[in-house]
N, C-alpha and C positions, 0 to 999 in steps of 0.2 A: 110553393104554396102561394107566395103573393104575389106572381105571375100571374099565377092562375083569379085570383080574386081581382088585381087591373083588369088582365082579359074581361074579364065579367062584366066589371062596370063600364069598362068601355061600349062593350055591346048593347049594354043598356042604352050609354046614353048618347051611341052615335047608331042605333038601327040606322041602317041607310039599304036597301037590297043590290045594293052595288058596291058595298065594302066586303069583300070576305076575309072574315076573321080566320086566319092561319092554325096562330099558335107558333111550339117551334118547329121547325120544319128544318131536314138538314140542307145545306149550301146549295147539293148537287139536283136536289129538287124544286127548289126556291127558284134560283137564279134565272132557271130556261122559264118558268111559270107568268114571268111578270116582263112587262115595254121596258120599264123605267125604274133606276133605283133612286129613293130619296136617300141622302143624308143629308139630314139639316143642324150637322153638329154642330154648338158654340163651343167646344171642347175644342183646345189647337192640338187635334191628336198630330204627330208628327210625320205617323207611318199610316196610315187607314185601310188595312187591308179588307174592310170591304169594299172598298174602291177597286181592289184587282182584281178581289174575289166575281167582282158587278161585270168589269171591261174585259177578264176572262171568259166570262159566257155570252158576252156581246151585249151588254145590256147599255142602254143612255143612263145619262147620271142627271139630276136634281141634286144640286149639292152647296152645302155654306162654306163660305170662302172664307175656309179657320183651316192654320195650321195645314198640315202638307196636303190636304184636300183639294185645293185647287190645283197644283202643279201632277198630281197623278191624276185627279179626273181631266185632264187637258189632252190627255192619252186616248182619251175617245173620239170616236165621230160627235158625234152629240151632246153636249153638255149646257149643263145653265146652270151659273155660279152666283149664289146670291149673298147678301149681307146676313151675319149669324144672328139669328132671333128677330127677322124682319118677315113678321107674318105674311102681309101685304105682298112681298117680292115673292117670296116662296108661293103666294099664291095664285100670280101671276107666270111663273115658270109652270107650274102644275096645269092652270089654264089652258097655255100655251100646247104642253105636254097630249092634253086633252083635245085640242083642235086639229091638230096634225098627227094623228096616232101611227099612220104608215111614214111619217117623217122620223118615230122616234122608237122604232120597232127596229129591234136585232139592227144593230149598225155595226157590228164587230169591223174591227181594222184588218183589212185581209192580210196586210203583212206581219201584224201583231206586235206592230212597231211600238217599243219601247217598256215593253210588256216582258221581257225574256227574264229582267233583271228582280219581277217580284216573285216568279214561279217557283212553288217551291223545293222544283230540281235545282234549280239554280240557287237559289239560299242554302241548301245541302250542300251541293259541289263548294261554294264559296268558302263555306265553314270547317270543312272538311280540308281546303288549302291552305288555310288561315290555319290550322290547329295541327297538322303537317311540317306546314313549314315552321311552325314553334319549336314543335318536338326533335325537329333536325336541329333548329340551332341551341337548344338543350345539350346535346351528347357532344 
């Protein structure tokens, strides 16, 4: 419910006909929909996985240079890393983003280089060896 009441006021107060307000929308529809994903977290998340979830469907990243953010969007063709909570820079990345749009459109890395390790077959298999090989030195 207070989703939905931000949603609201936002729209109020950014009408723009060139914003379109979403809502939620799942991953697998999102991701192919859009150039460019922003994250402008000041949070030093450590893991970001919308960062893999973004460089899995080929997306460029807009992203603040907090916490593991920078070294997984470094995975892309495309990136611009800015200072967290620097409007100014983020606004200039976005610019940027904005002037070169076939610069910053579907850049997937063809060989998917370095990307294996967040997939989440691979976090499966991982944990599944990890919890295996416990259990064998258990008995």
């Amino acid at each position: 419910l207070e989703f939905r009441r931000v949603l609201f006021r936002s729209r109020q107060k950014y009408d723009d006909p060139r914003i379109e307000w979403l809502g939620f929308v799942e991953a697998t529809r999102f991701y192919p929909s859009v150039d460019v994903v922003v994250i402008p977290s000041i949070w030093a998340e450590p893991l970001p996985y919308v960062c893999a979830e973004a460089l899995f469907a080929g997306n460029s990243l807009i992203c603040a240079r907090s916490g593991g953010i920078p070294e997984m969007a470094q995975l892309g063709r495309i990136t611009a890393i800015v200072k967290p909570g620097d409007v100014s820079e983020l606004a200039v990345a976005l610019e940027n983003a904005l002037r070169e749009p076939d610069k910053w459109r579907r850049t997937r890395r063809e060989d998917g280089a370095g990307l294996q390790a967040f997939h989440e077959n691979h976090v499966t298999q991982e944990y599944m060896r990890v919890y295996t090989s416990v259990q064998g030195s258990e008995e």
